[in-house]
C-alpha positions as CSV (number, residue, x, y, z in Angstrom):
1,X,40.8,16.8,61.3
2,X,42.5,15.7,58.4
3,X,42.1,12.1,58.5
4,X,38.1,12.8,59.2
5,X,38.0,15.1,55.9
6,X,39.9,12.1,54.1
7,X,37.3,9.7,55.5
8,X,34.2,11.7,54.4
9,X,35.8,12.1,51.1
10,X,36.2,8.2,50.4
11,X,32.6,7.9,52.2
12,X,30.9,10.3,49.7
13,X,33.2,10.5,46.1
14,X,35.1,7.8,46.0
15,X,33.7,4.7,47.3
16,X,30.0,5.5,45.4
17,X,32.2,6.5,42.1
18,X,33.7,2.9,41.9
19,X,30.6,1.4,42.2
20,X,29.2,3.6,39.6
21,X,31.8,2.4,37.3
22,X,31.6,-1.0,37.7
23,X,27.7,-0.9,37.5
24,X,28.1,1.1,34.5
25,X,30.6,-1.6,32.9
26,X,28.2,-4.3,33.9
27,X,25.7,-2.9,31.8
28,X,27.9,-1.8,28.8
29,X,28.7,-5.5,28.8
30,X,25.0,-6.8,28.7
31,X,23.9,-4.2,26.7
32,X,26.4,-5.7,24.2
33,X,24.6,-8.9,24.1
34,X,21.1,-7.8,24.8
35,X,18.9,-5.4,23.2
36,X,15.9,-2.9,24.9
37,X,15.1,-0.4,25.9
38,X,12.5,1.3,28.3
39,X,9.3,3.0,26.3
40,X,7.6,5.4,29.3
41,X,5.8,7.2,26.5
42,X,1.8,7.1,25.8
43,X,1.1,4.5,23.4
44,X,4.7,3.1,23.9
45,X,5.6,5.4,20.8
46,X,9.3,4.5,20.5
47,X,8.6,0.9,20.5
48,X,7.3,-1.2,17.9
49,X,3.3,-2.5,18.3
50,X,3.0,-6.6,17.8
51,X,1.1,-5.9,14.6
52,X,4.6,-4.2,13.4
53,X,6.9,-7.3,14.9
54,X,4.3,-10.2,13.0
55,X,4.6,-8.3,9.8
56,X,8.5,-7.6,10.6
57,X,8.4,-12.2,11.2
58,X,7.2,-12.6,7.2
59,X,10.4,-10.9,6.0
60,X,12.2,-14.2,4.8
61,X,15.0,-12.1,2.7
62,X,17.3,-9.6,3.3
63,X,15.5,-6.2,2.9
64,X,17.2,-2.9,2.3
65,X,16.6,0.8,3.5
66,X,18.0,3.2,2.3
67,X,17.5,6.9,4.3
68,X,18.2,9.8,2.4
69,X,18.4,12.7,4.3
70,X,19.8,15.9,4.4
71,X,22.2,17.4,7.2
72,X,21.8,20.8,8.9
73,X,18.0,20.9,9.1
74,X,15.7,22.7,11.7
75,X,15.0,21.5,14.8
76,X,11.8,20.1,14.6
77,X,13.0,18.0,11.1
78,X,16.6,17.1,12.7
79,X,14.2,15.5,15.6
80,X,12.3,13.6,13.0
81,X,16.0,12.0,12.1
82,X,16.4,10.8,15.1
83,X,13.5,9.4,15.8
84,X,13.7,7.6,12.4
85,X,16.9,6.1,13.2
86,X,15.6,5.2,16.7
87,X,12.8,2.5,15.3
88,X,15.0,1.5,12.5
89,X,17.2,0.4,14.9
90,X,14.3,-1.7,16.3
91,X,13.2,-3.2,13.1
92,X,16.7,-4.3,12.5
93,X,16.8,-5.7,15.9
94,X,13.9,-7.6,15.3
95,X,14.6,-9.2,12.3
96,X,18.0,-10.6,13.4
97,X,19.8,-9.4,10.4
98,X,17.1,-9.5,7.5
99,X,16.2,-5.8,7.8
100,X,19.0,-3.6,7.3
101,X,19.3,0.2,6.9
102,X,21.7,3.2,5.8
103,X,21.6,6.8,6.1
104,X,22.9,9.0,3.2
105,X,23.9,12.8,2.9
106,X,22.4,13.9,-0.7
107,X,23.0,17.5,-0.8
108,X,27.2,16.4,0.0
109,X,27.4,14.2,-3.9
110,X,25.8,15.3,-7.0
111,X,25.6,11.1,-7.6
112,X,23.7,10.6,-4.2
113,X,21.4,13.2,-5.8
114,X,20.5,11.5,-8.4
115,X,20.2,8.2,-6.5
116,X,17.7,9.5,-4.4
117,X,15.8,11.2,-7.0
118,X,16.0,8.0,-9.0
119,X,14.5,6.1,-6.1
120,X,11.3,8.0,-5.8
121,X,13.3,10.0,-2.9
122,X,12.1,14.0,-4.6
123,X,13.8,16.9,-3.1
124,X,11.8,19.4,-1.2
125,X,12.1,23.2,-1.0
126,X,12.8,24.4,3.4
127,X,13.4,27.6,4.6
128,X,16.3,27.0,7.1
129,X,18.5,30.1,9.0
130,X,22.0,30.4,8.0
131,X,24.4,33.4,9.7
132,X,20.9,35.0,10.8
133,X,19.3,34.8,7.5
134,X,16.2,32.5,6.2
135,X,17.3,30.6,3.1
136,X,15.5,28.3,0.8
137,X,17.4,25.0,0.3
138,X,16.4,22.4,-1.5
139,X,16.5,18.8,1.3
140,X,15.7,15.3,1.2
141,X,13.7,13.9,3.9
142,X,12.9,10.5,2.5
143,X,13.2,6.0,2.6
144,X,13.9,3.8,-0.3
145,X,12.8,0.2,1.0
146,X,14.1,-3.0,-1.3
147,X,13.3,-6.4,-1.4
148,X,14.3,-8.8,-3.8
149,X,13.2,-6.6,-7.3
150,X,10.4,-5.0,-5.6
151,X,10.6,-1.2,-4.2
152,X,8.4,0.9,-2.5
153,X,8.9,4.3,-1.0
154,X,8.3,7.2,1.9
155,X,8.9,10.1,-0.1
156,X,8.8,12.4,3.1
157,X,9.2,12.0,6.5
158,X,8.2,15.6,7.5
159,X,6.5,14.3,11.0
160,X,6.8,11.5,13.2
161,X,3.0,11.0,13.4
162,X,2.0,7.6,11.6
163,X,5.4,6.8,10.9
164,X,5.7,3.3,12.3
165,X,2.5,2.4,10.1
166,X,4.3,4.1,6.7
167,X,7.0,1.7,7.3
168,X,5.5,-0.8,8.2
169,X,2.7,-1.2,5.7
170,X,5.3,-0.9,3.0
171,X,7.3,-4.0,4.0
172,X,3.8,-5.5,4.5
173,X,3.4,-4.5,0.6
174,X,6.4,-5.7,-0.1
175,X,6.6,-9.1,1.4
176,X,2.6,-10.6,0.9
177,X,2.4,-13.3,-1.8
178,X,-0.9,-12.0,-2.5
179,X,-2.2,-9.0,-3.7
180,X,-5.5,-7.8,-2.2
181,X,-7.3,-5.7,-4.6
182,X,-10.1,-2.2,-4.0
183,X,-12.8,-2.0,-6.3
184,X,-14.1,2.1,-6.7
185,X,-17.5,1.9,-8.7
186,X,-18.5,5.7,-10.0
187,X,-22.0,4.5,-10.8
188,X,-23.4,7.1,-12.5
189,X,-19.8,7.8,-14.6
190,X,-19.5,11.6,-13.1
191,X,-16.0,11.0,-12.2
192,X,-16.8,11.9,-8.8
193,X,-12.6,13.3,-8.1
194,X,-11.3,11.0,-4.7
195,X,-7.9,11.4,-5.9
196,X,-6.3,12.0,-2.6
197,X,-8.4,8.6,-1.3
198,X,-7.3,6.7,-4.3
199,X,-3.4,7.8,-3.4
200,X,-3.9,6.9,0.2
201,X,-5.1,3.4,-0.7
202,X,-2.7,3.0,-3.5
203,X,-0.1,3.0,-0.9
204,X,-1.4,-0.2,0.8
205,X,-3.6,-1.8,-1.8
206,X,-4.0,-2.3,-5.9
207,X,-7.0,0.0,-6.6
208,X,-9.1,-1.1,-10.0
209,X,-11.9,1.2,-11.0
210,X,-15.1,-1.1,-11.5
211,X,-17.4,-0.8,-14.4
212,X,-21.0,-2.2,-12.5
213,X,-22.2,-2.7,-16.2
214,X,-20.0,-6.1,-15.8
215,X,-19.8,-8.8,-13.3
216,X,-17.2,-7.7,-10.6
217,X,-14.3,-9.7,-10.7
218,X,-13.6,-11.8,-7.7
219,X,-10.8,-11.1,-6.6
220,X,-12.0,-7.1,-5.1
221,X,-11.6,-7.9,-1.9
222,X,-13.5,-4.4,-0.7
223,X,-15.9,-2.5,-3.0
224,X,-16.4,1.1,-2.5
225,X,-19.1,3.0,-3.5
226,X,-20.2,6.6,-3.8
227,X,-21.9,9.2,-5.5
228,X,-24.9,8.0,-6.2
229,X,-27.5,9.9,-7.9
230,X,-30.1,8.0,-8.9
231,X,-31.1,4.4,-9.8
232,X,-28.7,2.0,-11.4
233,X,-30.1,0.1,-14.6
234,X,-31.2,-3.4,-13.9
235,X,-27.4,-5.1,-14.6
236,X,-25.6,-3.3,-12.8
237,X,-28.4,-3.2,-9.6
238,X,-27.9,-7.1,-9.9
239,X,-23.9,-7.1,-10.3
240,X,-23.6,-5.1,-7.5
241,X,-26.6,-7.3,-4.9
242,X,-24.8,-10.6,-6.3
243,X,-21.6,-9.3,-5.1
244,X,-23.1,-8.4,-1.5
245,X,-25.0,-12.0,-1.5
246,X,-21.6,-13.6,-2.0
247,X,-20.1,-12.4,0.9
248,X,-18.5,-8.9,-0.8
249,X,-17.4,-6.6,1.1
250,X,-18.3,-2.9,0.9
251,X,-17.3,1.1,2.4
252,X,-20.6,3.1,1.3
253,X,-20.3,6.9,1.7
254,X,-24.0,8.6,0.1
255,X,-27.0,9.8,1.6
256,X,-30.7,10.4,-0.2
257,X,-30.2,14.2,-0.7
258,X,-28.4,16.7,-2.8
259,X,-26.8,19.7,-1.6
260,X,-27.2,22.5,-4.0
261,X,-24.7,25.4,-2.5
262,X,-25.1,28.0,-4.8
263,X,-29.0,28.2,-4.3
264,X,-28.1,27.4,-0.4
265,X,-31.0,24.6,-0.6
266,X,-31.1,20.7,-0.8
267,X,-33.2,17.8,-2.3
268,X,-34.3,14.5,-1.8
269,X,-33.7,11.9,-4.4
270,X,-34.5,8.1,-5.1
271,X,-32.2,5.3,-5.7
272,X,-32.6,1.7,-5.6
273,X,-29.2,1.8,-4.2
274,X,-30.6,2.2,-0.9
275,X,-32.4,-1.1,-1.0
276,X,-29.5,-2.8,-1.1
277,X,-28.5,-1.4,2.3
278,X,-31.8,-2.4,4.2
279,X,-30.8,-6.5,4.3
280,X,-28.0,-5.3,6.2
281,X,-30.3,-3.2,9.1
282,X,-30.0,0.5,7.3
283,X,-31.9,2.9,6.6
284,X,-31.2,6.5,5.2
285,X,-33.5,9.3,6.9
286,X,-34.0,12.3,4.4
287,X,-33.1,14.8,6.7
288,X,-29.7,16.8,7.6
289,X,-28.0,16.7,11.0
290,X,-26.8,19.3,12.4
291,X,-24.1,19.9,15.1
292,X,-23.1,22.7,17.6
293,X,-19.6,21.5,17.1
294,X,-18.8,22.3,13.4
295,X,-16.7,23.7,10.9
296,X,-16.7,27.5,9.6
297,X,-17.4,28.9,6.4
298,X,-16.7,33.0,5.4
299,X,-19.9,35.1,5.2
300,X,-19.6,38.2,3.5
301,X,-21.5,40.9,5.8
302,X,-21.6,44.3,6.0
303,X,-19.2,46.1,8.0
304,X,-19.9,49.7,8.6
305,X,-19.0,51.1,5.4
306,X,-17.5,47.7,3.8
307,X,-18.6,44.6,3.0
308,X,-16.3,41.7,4.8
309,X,-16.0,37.9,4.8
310,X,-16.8,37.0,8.2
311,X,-16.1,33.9,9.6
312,X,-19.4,31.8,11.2
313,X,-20.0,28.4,12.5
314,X,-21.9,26.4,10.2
315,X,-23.7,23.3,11.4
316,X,-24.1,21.5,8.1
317,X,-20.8,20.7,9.0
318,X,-20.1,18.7,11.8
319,X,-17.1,17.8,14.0
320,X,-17.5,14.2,14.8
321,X,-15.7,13.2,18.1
322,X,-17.7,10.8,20.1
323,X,-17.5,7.3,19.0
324,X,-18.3,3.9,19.9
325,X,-15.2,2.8,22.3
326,X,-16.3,-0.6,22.3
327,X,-15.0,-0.8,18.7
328,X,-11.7,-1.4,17.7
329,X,-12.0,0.2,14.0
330,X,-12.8,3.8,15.5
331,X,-11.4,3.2,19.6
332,X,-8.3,5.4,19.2
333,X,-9.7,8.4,16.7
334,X,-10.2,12.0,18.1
335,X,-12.3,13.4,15.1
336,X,-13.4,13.4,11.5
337,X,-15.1,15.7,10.1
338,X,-18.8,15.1,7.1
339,X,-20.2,16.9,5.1
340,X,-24.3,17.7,4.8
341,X,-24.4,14.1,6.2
342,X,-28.0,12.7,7.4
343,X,-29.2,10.0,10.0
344,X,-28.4,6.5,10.3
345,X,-32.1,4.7,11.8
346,X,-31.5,0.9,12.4
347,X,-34.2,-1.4,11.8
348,X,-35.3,-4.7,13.3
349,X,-34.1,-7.5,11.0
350,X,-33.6,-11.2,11.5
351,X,-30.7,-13.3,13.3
352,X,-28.5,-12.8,10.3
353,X,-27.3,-9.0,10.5
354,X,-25.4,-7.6,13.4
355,X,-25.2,-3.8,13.2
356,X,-22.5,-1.9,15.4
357,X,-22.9,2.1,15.6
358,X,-19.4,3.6,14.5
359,X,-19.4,7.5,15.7
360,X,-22.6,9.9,15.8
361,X,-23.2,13.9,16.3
362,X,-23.0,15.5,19.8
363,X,-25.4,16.0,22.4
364,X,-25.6,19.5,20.9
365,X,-27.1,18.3,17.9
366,X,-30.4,18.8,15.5
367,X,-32.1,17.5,12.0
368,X,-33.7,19.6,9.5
369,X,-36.4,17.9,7.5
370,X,-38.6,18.6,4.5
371,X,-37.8,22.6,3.4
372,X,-34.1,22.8,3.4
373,X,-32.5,26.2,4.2
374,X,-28.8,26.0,3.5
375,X,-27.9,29.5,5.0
376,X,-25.3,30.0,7.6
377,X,-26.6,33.1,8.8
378,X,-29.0,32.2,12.2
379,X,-30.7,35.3,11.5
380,X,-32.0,33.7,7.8
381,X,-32.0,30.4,9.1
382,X,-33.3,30.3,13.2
383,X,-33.3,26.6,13.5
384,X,-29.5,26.7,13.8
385,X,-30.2,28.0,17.4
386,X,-32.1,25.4,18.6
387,X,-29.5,22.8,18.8
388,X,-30.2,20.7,21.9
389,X,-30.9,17.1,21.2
390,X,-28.9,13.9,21.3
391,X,-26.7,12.6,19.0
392,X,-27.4,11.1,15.3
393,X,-25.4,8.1,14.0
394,X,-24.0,8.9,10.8
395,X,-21.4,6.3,10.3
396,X,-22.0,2.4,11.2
397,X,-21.2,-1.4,10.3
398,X,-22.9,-4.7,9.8
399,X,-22.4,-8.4,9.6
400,X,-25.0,-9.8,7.0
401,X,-25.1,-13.8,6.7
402,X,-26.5,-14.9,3.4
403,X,-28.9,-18.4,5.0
404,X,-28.0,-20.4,1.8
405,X,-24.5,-20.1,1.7
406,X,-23.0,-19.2,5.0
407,X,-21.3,-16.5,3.3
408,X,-20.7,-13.0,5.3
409,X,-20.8,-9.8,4.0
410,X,-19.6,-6.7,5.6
411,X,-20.5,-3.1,5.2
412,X,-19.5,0.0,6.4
413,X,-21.6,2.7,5.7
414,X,-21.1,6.4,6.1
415,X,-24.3,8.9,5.6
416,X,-22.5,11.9,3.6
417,X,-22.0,11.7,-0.4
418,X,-19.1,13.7,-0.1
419,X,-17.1,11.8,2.7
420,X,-14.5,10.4,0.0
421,X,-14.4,13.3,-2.3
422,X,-11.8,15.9,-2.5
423,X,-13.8,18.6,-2.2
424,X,-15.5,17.2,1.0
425,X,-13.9,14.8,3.5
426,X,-11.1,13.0,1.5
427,X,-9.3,16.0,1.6
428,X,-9.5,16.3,5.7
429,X,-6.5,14.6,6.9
430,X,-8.3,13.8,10.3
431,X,-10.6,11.2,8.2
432,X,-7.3,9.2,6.6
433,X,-7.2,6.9,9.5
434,X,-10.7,6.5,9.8
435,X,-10.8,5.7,6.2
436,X,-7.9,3.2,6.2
437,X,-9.2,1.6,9.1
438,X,-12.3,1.1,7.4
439,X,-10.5,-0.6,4.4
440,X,-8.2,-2.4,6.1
441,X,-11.4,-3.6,8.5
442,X,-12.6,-5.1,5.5
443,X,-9.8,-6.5,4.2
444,X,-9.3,-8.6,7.2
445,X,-6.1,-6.6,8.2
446,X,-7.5,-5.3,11.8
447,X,-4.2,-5.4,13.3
448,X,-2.7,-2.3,11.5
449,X,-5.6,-0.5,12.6
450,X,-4.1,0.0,16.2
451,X,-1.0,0.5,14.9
452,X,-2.4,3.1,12.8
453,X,-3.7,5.0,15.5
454,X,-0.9,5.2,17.5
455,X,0.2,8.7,17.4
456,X,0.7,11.5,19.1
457,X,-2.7,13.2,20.6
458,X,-4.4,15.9,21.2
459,X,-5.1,16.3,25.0
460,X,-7.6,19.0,24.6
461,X,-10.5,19.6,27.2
462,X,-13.7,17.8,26.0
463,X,-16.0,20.8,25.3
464,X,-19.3,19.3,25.9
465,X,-18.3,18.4,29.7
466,X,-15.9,21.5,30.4
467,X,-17.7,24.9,32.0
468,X,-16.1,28.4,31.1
469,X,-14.9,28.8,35.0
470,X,-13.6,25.1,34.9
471,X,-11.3,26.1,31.9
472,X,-10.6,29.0,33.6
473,X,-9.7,27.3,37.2
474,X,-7.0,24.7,35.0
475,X,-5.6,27.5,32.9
476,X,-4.1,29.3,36.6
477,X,-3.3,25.4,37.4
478,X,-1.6,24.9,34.6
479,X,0.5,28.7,35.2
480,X,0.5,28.7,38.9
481,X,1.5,24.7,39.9
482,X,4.8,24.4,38.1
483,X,6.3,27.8,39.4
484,X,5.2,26.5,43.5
485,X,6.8,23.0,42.9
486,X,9.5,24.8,41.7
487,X,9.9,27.7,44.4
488,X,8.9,24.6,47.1
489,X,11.5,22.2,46.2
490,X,14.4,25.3,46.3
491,X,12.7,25.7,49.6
492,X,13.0,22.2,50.6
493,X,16.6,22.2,49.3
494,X,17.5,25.2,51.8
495,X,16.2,23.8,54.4
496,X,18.0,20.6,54.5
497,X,21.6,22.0,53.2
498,X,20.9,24.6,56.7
499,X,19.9,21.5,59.0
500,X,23.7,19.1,57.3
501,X,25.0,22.1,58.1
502,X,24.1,22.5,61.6
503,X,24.8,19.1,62.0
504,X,28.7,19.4,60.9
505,X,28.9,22.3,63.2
506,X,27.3,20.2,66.5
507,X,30.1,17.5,65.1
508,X,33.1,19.1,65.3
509,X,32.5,21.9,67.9
């Protein structure tokens, strides 16, 4: 009996144990030798995208991170440390020895303190829980990234999202020989605020506000324009339709109406602005699409005995999530969010302009034409009911080919006046990428914008082809199926430990 135990023992510990360890030592030893790893994620988030490795390739010179960040963070920030770590390692992997990084502690030296600080690295205030009480530290959570005498920084890392593009668009920054330079024309000189925009861009590109009362420079790469009015005086109407003809390249946010919200009405206006957009296969409809899928505004309504802000869909502003998938500058995006925008109508123009929809209203959508009624309230304003037709393009692109020159001209248009504004869409963070992409489109850099897009998603149910009792039917799924698989497999367990054990029994009776 003894000698069977001390057989079954070597059989099942000892035998598979030393082949564990010498499978384990083989690959400590090529691991030595031979970096990867195994990315199972969506997106292959923990590895770096081609677009990342090419710009990673320009890096001719040692260049420098420096990581501050603090210790004894909460769980969510302590995960963002790792991860940063994690594709730091991968960008110093990849660059055989020119990219090097270093973590530092802050908060544990006074002179660390002021390193960071010095840097561009700011300290931020985080509640944390210390001996079962929330207190307000102040942390650092940011990169300093050197090359040669040039420095540019991440002053927070507060989420993972987007990450891999923040770092690597700042080496990218760093490490060109030339500059590409966005031109922002205010036309009208209402300085129309796009201040959050501007910052974004300023991150990536030099950013030069544009006078159209002068010829624009040529070395704008991308021209954008918005907040337009009215007409432009003859010079600048030419400046700005030479620099098209020349094969400039433009991001147009406007439509032909104003949007009055204290009056709760809107206008149409006239601009030779819009024009300049018909050589390219545009033109601007004077009416307002609306969209069952929108954003809310507060309505202050009568509650019994007290008047309440209520909170009620509101059309005028829609949630844009179907786009063209065909398209590599909007493939990837889950929404983005105008403002009063109007309809995109394409016309038929010659050989030399290709035009490519971008992303358009639901099939739950409507246009309001001539009288304006502004009101959220369906009982003031009934149209907002009858929301059943297709969808309205309100953002596109075209190619325009100048005969005489061979010289292409792109534009990106968008139908709402207040996509870039603070006030309106440049302060959504959902429209950043689309925004970026569109620059960066432009520019010529169309492998960042996959890069860009690689995040993290949202893996809600579409709600224009999920019923009510087909949410329903996945929410006791979703309960139900994990607690059976679990209850099944202990099952399954049993069952097999009983028949081994039946089996030893049978043996050695």
């Amino acid at each position: 009996m003894d000698k069977i135990k001390n057989i079954d023992f070597k059989k099942s510990v000892l035998i598979p144990g030393v082949i564990l360890f010498f499978i384990l030592f083989l690959l400590n030893g090529i691991s030595r030798n031979k970096f990867f790893r195994i990315d199972l994620t969506d997106n292959n988030m923990y590895s770096l995208s081609t677009s990342s490795e090419s710009v990673v390739e320009q890096v001719d010179d040692l260049l420098t991170m420096k990581v501050y960040f603090s210790d004894d963070l909460p769980g969510e920030y302590a995960n963002n440390r790792r991860y940063l770590q994690d594709i730091l390692e991968e960008y110093a992997a990849i660059s055989k020895g020119k990219i090097r990084f270093e973590f530092f502690v802050p908060n544990s030296d006074d002179e660390l303190e002021k390193e960071a600080q010095k840097s561009g690295v700011q300290p931020v205030q985080l509640s944390v829980i210390e001996r079962d009480e929330a207190v307000v530290k102040n942390v650092f959570m940011g990169v300093a990234i050197y090359f040669e005498d040039k420095r540019e920084v991440i002053p927070l890392v507060l989420s993972t999202t987007g990450l891999e593009y923040e770092i690597t668009t700042r080496i990218k920054k760093l490490v060109e020989k030339d500059k590409k330079f966005v031109g922002m024309v205010d036309p009208d000189n209402d300085n129309v605020l796009t201040n959050t925009f501007s910052q974004i861009l300023r991150q990536r590109y030099e950013v030069r506000p544009i006078d159209l009362s002068n010829e624009i420079p040529n070395n704008i790469n991308v021209l954008i324009l918005t907040g337009v009015k009215d007409s432009l005086d003859v010079n600048k109407y030419d400046h700005l339709k030479n620099f098209m003809y020349n094969g400039g390249n433009m991001f147009v946010a406007l439509n032909p109406l104003s949007v009055d919200l204290q009056t709760q009405k809107a206008e149409a206006f006239q601009s030779d602005v819009f024009d300049l957009l018909k050589p390219y296969g545009f033109t601007l409809t004077e009416n307002l699409v609306l969209d069952k899928n929108c954003g809310r505004v507060n309505v202050m309504q009568d509650m019994g005995f007290m008047r309440m802000n209520v909170p009620m869909e509101y059309p005028f502003l829609p949630i844009i999530r179907t786009f063209n998938k065909d398209e590599d500058l909007v493939n990837g995006l889950e929404q983005v969010h105008v403002f009063f925008s109007t309809e995109i109508q394409f016309d038929s123009v010659g050989t030399n302009v290709n035009t490519v929809p971008l992303f358009s209203s639901s099939n739950k959508s409507g246009v309001m034409t001539g009288f304006y009624n502004l009101s959220p309230d369906p009982k003031q304003n009934p149209q907002l009911r009858n929301l059943n037709q297709s969808g309205k393009v309100i953002a596109a692109r075209s190619d325009l080919t100048n005969n005489e020159t061979g010289l292409v001209s792109q534009l990106i248009l968008v139908a709402d006046n207040r996509f870039l504004t603070d006030g309106g869409g440049g302060g959504v963070p959902e429209n950043h990428i689309f925004m970026m992409n569109a620059i960066d489109f432009l520019m010529g850099d169309k492998d960042l914008m996959a890069l860009r897009s690689r995040e993290i998603t949202d893996r809600s149910l579409n709600e224009e082809l999920v019923t009510d009792d087909a949410k329903s039917t996945w929410k006791w799924i979703n309960g139900l199926l994990p607690s059976l698989l679990i209850v099944g497999f202990g099952f399954w367990r049993f069952q097999m430990h009983k028949r081994t054990m039946k089996l030893i029994e049978e043996m050695y009776d």
